[in-house]
Biopython code that builds the backbone (N, CA, C, O; Angstrom):
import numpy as np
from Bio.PDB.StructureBuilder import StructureBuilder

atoms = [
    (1, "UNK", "N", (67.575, 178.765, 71.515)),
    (1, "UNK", "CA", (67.920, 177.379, 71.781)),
    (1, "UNK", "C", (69.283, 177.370, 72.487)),
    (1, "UNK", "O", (70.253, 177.971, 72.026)),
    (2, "UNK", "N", (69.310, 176.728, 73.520)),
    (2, "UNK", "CA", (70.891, 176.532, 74.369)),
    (2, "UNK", "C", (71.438, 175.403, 74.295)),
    (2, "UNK", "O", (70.886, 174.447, 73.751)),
    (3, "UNK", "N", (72.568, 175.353, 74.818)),
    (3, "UNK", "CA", (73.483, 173.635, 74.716)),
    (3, "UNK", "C", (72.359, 173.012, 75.946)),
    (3, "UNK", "O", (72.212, 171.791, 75.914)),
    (4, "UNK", "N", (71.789, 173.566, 76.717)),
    (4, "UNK", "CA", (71.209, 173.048, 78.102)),
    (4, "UNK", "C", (69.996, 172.103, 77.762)),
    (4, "UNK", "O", (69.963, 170.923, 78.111)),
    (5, "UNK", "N", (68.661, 172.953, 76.802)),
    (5, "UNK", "CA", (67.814, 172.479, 76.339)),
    (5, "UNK", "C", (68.115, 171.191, 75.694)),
    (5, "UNK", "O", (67.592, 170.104, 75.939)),
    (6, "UNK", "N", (69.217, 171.520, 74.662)),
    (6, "UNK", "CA", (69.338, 170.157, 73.236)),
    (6, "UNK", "C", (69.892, 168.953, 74.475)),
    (6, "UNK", "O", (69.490, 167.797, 74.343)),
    (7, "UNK", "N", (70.604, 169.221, 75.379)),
    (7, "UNK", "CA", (70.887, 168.271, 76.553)),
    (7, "UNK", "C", (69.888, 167.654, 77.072)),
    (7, "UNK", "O", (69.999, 166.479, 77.422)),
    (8, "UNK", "N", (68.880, 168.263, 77.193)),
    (8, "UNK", "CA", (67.941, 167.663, 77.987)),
    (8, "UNK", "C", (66.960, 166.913, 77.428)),
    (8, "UNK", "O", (66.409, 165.936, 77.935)),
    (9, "UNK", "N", (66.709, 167.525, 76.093)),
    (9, "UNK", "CA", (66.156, 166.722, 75.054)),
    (9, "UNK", "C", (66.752, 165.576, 74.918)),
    (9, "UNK", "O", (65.973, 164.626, 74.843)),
    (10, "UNK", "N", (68.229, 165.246, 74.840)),
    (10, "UNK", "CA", (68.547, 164.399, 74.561)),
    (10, "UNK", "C", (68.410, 162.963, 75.833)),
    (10, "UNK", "O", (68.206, 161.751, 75.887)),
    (11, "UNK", "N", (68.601, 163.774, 76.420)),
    (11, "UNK", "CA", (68.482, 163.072, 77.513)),
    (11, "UNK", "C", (66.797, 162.191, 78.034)),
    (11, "UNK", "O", (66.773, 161.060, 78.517)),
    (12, "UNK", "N", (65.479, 163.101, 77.762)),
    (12, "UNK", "CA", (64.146, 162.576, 77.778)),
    (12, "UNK", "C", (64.196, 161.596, 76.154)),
    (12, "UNK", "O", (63.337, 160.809, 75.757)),
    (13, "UNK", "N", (65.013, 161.840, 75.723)),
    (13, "UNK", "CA", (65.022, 161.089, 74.247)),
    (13, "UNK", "C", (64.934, 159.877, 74.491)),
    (13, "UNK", "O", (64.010, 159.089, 74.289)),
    (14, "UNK", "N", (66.305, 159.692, 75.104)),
    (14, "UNK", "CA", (67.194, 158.718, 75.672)),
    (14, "UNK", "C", (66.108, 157.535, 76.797)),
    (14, "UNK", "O", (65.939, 156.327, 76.632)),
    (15, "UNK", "N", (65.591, 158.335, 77.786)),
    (15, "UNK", "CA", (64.933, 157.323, 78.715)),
    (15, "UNK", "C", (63.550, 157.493, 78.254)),
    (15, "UNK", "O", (62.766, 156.566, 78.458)),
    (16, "UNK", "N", (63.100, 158.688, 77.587)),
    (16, "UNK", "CA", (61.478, 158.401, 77.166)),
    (16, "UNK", "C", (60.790, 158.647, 78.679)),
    (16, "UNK", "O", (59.838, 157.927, 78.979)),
    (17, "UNK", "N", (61.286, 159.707, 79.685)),
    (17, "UNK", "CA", (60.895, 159.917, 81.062)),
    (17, "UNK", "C", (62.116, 160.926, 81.343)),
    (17, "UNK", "O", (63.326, 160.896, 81.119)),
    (18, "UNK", "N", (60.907, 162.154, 82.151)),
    (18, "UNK", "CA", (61.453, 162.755, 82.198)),
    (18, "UNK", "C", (61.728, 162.719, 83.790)),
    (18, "UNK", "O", (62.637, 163.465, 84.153)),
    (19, "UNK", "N", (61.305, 162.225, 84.449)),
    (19, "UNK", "CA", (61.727, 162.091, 85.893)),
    (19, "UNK", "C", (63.191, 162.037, 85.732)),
    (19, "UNK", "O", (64.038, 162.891, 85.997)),
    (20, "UNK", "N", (63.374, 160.177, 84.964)),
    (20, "UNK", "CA", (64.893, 159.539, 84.912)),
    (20, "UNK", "C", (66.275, 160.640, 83.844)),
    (20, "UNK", "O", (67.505, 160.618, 83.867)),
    (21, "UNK", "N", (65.360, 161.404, 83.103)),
    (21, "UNK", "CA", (66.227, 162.592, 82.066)),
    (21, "UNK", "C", (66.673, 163.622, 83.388)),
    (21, "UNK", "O", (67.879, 163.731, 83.606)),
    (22, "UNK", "N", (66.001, 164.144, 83.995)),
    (22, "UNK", "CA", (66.472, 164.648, 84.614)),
    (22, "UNK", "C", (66.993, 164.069, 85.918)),
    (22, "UNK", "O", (67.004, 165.013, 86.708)),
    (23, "UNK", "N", (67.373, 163.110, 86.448)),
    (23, "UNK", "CA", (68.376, 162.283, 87.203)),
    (23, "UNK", "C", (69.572, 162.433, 86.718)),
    (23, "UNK", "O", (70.547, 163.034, 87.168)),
    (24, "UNK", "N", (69.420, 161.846, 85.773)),
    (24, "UNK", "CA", (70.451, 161.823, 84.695)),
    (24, "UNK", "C", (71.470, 162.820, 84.536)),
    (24, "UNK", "O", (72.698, 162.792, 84.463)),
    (25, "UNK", "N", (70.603, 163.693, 84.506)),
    (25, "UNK", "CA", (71.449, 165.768, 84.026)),
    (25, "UNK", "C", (71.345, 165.997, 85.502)),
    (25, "UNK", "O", (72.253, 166.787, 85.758)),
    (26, "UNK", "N", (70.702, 165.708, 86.597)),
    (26, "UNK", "CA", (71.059, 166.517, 87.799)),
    (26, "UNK", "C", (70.495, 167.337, 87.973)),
    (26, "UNK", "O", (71.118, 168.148, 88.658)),
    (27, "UNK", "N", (69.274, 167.736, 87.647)),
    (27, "UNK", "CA", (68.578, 168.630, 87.835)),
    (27, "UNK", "C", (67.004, 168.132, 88.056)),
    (27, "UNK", "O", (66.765, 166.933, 87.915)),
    (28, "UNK", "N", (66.059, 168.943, 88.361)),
    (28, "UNK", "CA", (65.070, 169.082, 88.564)),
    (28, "UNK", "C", (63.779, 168.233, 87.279)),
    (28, "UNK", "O", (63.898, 168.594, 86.108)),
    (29, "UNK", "N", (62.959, 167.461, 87.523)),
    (29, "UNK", "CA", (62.379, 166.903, 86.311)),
    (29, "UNK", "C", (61.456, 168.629, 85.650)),
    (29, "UNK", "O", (61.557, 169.192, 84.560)),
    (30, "UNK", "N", (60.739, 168.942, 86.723)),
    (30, "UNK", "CA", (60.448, 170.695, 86.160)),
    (30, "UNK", "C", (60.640, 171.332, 85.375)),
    (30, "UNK", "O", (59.834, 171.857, 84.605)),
    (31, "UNK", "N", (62.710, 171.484, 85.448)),
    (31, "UNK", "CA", (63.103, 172.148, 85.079)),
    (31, "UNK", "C", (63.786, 171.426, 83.658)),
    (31, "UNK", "O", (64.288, 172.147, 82.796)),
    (32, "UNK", "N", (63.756, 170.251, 83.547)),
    (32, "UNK", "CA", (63.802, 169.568, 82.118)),
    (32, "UNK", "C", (62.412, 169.767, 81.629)),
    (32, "UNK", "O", (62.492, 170.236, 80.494)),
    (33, "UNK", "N", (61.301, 169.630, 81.952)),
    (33, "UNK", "CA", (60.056, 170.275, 81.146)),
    (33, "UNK", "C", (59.903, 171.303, 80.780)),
    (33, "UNK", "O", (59.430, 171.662, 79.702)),
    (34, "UNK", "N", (60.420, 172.129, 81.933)),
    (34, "UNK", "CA", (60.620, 173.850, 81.224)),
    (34, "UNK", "C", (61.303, 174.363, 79.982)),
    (34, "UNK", "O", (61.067, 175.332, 79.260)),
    (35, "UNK", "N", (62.423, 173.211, 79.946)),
    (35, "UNK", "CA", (63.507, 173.483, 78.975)),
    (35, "UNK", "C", (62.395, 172.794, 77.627)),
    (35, "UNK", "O", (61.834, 173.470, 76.764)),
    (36, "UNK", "N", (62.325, 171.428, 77.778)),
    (36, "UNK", "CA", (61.833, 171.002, 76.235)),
    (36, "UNK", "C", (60.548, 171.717, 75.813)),
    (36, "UNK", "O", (60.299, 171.628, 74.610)),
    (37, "UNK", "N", (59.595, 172.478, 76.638)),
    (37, "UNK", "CA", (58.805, 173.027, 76.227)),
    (37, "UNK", "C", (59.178, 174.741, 75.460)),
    (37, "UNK", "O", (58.493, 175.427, 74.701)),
    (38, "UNK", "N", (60.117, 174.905, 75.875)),
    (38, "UNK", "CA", (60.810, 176.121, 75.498)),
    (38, "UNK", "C", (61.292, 175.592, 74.240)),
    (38, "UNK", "O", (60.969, 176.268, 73.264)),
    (39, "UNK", "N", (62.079, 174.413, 73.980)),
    (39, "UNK", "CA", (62.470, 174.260, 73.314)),
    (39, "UNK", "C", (61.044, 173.738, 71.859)),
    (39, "UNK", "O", (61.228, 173.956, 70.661)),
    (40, "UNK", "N", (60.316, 173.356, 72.187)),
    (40, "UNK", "CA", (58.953, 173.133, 71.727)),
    (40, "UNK", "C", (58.737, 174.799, 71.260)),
    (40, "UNK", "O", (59.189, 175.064, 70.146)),
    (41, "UNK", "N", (58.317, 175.532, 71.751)),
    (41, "UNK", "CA", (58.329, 176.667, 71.480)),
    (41, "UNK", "C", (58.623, 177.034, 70.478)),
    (41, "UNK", "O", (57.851, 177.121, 69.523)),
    (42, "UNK", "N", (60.454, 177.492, 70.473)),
    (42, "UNK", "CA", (61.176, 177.925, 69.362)),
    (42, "UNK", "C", (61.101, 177.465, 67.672)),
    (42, "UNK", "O", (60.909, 178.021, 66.590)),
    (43, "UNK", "N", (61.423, 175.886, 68.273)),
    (43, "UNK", "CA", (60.657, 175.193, 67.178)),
    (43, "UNK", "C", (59.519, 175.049, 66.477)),
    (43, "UNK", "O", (59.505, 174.720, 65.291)),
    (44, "UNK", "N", (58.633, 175.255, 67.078)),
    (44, "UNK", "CA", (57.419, 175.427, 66.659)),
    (44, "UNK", "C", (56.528, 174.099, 66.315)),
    (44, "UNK", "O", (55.608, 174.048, 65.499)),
    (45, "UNK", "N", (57.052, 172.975, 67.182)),
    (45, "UNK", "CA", (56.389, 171.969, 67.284)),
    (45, "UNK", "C", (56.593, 170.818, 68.269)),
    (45, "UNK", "O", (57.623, 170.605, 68.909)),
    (46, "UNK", "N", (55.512, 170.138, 68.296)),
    (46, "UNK", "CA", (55.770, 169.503, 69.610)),
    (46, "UNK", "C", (56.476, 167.877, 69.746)),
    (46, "UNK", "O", (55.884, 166.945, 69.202)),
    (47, "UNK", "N", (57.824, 167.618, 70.540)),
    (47, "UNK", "CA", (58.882, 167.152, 69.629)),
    (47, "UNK", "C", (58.578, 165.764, 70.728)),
    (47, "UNK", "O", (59.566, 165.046, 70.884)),
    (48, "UNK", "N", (57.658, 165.461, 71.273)),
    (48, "UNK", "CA", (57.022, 164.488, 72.437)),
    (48, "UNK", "C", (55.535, 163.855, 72.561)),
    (48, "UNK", "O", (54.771, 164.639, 73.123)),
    (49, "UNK", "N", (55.126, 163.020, 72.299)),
    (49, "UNK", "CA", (53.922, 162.626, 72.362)),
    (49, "UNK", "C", (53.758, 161.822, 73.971)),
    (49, "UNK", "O", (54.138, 160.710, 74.339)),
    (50, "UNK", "N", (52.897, 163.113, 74.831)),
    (50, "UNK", "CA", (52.925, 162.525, 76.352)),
    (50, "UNK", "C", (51.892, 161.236, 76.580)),
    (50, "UNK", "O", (50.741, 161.249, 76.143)),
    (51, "UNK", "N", (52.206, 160.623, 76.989)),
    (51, "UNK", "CA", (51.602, 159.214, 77.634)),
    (51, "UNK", "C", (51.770, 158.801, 79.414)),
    (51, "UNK", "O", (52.530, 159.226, 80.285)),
    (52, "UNK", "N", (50.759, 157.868, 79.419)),
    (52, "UNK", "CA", (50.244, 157.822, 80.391)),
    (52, "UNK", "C", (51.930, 158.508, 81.668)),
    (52, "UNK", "O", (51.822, 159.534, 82.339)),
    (53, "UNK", "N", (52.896, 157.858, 81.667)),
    (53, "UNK", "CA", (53.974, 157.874, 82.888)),
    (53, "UNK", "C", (55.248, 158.249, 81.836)),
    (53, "UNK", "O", (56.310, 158.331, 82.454)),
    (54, "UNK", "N", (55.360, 158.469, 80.529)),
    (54, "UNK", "CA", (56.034, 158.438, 79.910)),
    (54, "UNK", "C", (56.052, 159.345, 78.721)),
    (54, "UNK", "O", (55.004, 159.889, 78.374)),
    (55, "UNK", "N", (57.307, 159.572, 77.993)),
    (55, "UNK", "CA", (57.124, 160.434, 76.781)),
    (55, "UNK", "C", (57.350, 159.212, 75.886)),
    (55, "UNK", "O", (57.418, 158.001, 76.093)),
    (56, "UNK", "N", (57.453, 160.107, 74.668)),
    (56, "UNK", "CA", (57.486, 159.204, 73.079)),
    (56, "UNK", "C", (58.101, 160.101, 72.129)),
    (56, "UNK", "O", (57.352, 160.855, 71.508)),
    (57, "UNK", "N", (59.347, 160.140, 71.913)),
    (57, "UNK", "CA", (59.425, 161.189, 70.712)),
    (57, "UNK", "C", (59.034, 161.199, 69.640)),
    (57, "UNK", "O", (59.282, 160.063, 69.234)),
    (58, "UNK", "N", (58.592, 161.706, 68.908)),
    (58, "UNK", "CA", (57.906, 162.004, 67.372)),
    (58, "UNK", "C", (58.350, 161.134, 66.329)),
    (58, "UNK", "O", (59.567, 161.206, 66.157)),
    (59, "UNK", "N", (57.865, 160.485, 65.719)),
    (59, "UNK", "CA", (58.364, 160.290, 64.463)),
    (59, "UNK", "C", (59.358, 161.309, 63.469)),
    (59, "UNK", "O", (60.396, 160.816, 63.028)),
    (60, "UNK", "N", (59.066, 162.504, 63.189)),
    (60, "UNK", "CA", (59.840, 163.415, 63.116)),
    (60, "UNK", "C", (60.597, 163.877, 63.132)),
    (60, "UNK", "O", (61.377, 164.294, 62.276)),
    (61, "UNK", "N", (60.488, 163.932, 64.891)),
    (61, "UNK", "CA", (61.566, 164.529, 65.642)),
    (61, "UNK", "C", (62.973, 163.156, 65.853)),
    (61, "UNK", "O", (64.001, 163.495, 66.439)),
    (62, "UNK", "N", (62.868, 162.035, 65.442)),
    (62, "UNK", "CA", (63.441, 160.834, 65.752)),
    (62, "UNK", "C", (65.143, 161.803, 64.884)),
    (62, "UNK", "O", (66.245, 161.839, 65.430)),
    (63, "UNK", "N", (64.856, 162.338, 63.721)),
    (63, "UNK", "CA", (65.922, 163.102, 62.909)),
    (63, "UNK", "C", (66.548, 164.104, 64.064)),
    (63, "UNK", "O", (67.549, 163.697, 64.653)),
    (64, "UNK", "N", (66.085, 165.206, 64.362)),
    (64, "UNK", "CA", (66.767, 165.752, 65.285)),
    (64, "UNK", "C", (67.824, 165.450, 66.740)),
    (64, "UNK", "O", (68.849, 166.004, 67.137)),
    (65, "UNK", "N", (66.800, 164.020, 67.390)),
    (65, "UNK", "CA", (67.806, 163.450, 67.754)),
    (65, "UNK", "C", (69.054, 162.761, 67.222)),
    (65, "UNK", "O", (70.193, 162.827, 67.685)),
    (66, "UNK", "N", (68.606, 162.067, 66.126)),
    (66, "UNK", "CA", (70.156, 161.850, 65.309)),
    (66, "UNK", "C", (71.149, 162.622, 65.165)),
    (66, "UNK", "O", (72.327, 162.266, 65.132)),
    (67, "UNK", "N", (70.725, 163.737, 65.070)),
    (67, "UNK", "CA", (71.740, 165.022, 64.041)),
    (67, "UNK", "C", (72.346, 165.325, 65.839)),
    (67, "UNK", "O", (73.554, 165.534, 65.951)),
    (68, "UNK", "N", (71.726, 165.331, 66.772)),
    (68, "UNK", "CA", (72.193, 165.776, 67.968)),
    (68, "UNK", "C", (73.262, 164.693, 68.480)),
    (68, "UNK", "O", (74.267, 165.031, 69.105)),
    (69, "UNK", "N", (72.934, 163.263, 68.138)),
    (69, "UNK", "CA", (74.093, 162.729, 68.814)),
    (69, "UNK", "C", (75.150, 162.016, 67.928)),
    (69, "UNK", "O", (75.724, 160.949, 68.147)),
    (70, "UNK", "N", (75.280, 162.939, 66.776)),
    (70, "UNK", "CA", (76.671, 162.746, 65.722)),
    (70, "UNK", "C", (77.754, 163.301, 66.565)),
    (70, "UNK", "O", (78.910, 163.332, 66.143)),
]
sb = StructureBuilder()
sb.init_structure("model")
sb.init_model(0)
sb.init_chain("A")
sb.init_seg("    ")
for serial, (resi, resn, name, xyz) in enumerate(atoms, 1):
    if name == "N":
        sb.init_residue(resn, " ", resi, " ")
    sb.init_atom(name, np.array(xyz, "f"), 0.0, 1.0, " ", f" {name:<3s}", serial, name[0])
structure = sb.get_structure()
């Protein structure tokens, strides 16, 4: 897990799109999918429920974003 990923997470958190998450960070929307799926990975679960043009974060996962933006 890197400071880059939990960034970017936070960031698709934040707009619920990852096009505008990665505007946001300056980078590539790709390469913010690459990251939260990696980050999906490690974790071992999937921290996004994809929809039609948009994400949804987890019920779940709603905690992790908290703890990330203390």
């Amino acid at each position: 897990m890197t400071l880059d990923q939990l960034r970017y997470f936070l960031a698709a958190a934040r707009f619920e799109h990852i096009g505008r998450a990665a505007q946001s960070v300056a980078i590539s929307p790709s390469a913010v999918s690459t990251a939260i799926a990696a980050l999906e990975e490690e974790l071992g679960c999937q921290l996004f429920r994809r929809e039609a043009k948009s994400i949804v974060l987890n019920d779940q996962d709603k905690y992790l974003r908290a703890e990330l933006e203390v």
